[in-house]
C-alpha atoms as one frame of an Amber mdcrd trajectory, in Angstrom:
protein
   0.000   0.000   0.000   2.569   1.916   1.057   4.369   2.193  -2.226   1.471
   1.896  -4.073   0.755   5.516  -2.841   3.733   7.783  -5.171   2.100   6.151
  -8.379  -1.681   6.691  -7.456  -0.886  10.690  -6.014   0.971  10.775  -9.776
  -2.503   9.815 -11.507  -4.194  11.760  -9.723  -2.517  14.884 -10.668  -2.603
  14.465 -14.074  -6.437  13.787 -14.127  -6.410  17.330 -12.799  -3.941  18.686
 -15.432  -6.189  21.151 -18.046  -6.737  19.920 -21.452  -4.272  21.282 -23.777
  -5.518  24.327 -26.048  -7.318  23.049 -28.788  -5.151  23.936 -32.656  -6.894
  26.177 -35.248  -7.267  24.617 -38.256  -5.183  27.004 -41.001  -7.974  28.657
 -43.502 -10.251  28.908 -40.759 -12.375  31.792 -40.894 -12.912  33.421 -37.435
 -16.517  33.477 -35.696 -17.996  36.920 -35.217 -17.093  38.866 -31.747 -20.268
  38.648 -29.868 -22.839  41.253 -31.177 -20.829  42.113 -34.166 -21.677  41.052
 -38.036 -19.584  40.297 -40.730 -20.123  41.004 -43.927 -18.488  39.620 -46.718
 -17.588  42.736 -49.555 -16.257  42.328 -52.621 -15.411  44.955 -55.801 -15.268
  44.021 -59.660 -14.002  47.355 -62.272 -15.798  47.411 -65.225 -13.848  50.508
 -66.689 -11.670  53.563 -65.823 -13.767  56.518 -67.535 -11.158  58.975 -67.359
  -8.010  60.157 -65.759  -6.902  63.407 -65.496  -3.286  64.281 -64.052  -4.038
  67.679 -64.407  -6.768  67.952 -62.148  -6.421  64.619 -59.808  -8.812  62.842
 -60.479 -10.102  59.285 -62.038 -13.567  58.027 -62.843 -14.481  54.321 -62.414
 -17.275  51.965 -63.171 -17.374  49.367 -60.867 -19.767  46.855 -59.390 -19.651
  46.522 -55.589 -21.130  43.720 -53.845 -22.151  42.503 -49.766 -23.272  39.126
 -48.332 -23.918  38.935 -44.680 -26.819  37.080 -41.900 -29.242  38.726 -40.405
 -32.195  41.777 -41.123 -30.077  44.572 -38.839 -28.064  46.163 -41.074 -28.224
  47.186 -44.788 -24.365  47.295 -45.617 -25.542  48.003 -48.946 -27.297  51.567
 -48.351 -24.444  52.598 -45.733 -21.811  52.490 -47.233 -19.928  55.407 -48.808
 -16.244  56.209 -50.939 -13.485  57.702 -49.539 -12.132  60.354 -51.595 -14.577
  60.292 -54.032 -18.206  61.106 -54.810 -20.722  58.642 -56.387 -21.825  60.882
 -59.529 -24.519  57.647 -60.726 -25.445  54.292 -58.315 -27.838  51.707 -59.518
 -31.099  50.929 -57.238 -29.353  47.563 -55.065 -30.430  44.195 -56.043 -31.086
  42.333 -52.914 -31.997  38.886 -52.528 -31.590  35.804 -49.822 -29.508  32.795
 -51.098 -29.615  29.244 -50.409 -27.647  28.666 -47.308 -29.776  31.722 -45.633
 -27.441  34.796 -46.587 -28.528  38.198 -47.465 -26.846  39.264 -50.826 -27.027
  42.731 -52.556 -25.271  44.464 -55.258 -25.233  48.118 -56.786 -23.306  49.288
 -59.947 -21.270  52.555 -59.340 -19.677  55.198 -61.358 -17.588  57.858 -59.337
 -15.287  60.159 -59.225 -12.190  59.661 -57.405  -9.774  62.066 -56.405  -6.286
  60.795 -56.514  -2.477  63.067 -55.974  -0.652  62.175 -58.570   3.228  61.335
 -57.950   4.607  62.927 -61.102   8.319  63.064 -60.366   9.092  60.263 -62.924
   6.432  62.268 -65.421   6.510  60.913 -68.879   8.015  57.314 -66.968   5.273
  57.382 -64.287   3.518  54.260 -62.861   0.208  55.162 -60.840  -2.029  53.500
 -58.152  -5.536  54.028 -57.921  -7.469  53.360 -55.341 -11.309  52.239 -55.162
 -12.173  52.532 -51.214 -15.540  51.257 -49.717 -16.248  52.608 -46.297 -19.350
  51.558 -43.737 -20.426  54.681 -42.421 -23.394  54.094 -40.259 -21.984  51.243
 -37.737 -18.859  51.112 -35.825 -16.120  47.994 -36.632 -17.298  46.625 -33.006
 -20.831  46.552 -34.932 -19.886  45.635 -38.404 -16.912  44.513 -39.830 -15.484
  43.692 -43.433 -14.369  40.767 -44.635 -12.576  40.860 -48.280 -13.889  38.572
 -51.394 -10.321  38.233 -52.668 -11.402  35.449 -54.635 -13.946  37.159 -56.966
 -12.877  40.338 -56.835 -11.192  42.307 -59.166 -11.329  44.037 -62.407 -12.240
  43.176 -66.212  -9.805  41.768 -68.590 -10.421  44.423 -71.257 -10.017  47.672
 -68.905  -8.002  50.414 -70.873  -5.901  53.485 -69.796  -4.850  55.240 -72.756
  -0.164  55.408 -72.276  -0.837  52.610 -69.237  -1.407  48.823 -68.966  -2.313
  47.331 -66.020   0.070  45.544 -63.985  -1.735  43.859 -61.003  -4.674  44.584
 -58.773  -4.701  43.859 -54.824  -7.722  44.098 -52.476  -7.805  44.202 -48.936
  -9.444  45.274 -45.474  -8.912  47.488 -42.816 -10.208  50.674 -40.670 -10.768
  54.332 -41.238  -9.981  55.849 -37.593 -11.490  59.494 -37.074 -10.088  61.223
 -34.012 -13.105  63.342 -33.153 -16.128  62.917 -31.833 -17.717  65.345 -34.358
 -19.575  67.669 -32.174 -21.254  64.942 -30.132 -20.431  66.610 -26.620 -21.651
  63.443 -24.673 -18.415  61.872 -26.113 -14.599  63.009 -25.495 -12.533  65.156
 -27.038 -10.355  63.608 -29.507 -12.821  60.527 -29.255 -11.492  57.952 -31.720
 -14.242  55.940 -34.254 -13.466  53.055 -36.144 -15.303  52.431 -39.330 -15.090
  49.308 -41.800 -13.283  49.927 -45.224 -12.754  47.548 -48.558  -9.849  48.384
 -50.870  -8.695  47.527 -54.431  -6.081  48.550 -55.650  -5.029  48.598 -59.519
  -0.920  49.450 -60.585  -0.804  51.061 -63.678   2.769  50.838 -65.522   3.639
  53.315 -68.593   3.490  51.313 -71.899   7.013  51.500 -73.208   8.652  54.829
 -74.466   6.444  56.044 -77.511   4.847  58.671 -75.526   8.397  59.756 -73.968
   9.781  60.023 -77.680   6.769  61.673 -79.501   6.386  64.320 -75.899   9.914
  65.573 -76.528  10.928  65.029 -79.899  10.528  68.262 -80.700  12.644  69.360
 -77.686  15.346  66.953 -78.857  14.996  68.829 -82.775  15.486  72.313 -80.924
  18.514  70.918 -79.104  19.946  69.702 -82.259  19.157  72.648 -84.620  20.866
  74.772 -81.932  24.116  72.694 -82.864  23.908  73.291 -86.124  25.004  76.668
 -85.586  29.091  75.567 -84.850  28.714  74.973 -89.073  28.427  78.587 -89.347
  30.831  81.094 -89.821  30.814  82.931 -86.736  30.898  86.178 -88.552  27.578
  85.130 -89.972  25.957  86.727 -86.959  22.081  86.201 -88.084  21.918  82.483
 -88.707  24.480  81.891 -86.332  22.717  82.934 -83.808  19.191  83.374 -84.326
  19.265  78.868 -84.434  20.420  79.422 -80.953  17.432  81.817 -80.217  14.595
  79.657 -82.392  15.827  76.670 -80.394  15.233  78.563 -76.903  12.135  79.420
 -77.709  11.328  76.100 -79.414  12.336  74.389 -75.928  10.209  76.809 -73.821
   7.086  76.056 -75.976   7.468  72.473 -75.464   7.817  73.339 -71.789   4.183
  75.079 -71.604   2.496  72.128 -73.303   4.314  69.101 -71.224   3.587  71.222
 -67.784  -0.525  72.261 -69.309  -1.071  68.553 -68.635   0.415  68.091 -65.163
  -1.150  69.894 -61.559   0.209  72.528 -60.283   3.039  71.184 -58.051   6.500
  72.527 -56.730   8.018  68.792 -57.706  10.783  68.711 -60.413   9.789  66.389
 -62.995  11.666  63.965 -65.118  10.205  66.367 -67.606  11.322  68.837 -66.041
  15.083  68.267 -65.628  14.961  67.201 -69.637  14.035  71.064 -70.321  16.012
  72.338 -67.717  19.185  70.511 -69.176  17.803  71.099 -72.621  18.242  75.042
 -71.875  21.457  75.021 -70.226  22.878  73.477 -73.536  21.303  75.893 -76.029
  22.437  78.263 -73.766  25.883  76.830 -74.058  26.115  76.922 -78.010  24.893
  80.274 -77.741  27.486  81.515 -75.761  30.612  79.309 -77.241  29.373  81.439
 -80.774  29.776  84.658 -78.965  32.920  83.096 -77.927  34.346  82.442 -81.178
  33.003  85.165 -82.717  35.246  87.602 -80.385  37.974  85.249 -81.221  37.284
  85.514 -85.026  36.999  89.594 -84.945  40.146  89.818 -82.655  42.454  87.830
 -85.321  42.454  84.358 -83.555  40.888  82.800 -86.657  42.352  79.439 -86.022
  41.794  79.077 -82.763  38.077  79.753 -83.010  37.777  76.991 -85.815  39.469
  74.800 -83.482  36.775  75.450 -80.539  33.950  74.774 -83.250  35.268  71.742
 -84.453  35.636  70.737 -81.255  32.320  71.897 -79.891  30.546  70.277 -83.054
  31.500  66.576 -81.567  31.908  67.162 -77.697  28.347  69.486 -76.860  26.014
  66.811 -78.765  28.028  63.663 -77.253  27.438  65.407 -73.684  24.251  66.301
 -73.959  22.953  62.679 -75.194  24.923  60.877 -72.152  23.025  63.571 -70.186
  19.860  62.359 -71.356  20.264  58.814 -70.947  21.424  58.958 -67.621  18.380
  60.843 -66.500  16.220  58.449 -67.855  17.686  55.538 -67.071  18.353  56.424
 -63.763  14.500  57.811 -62.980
């Protein structure tokens, strides 16, 4: 009996030992917090309408659909866009599916307003943003849950100069730090409201807009060149390529920045004008150069400096070129 007693004290603790935590099975979807309902939100693009970098702003058509239990809530009538406006909606379509569900759909076209990041402008890749938002209930009331799988956008969506590279939906929160007048609430009171992304990457389509946008930049560059040919005692045509070509450049300027917003950001277009300038500028003053040379009996010497000029200015200016681009 007496040594029975170690063994029997040793089952009897681990009869009293807590069951081990039971293992969530991976792909599990989590059960609603108590008093809270999910509902299941989902976003298909039919078309981008319109984008304008000039005034920030897209247009979409886009289907956006809900599926949740229970008669509570009407996801579909409360929700709104986040930096956007609905300029049409279709009356919902509501109806109850098999397993019990409530599902409704509306088709959408709205305006979104979107800050363009233009600093690689004519080599620019955008993201636009579609953003549902529940604005009625709280995320302890109602929260979204993301239909990845059928979301998304249709194959034959076009943005004239873009193609799109991949699309990405997801959930999360829009937090408002206010309590928006209600005085039975804090200050600084902080609100949590559902939201439903997708997001679409648009890439630039190779470099046929780059080239046909400053072609005629590159022409001005090059006819200002053409001036180390002349005789610098040939003041007109000597110079007045110089001047055509500076005010060849700044025209070219004023239509490339009429189709971007006002912004303080250097462009890549930018820096192409800006380098274009400094090198007209340059071939204007190497002819005043050699032109002083050529009155002051330095003949020689100033058809050394245009021979020279003729093959080094054009040669630095291309590597110039390249290595902005490349490097944007």
């Amino acid at each position: 009996m007496t040594a029975a007693a170690p063994l029997f004290a040793l089952l009897l603790t681990l009869s009293q030992a807590p069951a081990p935590a039971a293992v969530p099975t991976p792909g599990a979807a989590a059960a609603p917090a108590p008093g809270r309902v999910d509902v299941m939100v989902g976003i298909w693009v039919n078309q981008i309408h319109e984008v304008s970098l000039k005034e920030n702003y897209f247009v979409a058509d886009f289907y956006v659909w809900f599926r949740w239990k229970g008669e509570d809530i009407k996801p579909q009538n409360t929700f709104a866009l986040v930096d956007g406006r609905i300029e049409s909606k279709t009356e919902a379509v509501t109806r109850t599916l098999t397993d019990g569900e409530n599902y409704a759909y509306v088709r959408v076209v709205a305006r979104m307003t979107k800050f363009w990041d233009v600093r690689k402008f004519p080599l620019d890749n955008h993201q636009l943003s579609i953003i549902i938002e529940e604005e009625d209930s709280e995320s302890d009331k109602l929260k979204y849950i993301v239909d990845t799988v059928n979301s998304g956008t249709e194959p034959r969506i076009t943005v004239p100069g873009w193609v799109l590279a991949e699309k990405e939906e997801v959930g999360g929160l829009g937090t408002y730090r206010s309590n928006f007048g209600d005085i039975t609430l804090p200050t600084g009171n902080a609100s949590s409201y559902a939201r439903a992304t997708l997001t679409m990457t648009f890439n630039r389509e190779g470099t046929n807009y780059m080239a046909k946008l400053f072609f005629g930049l590159w022409i001005a560059v090059a006819i200002a060149f053409l001036a180390f040919f002349i005789k610098p005692t040939d003041v007109d045509p000597r110079f007045g390529l110089g001047v055509g070509a500076i005010f060849a450049a700044i025209a070219s300027e004023y239509i490339v920045t009429s189709s971007l917003p006002d912004t303080n950001i250097i462009t890549l277009a930018d820096w192409l004008h800006l380098v274009a300038f400094a090198f007209i500028f340059v071939s204007i003053a190497q002819s005043t150069w050699s032109l002083w040379l050529f009155q002051n009996g330095h003949e020689v010497r100033s058809k050394k400096m245009d021979k020279l000029f003729v093959m080094l200015l054009p040669l630095t200016y291309v590597i110039t070129n390249v290595v902005l681009i490349t490097k944007t």
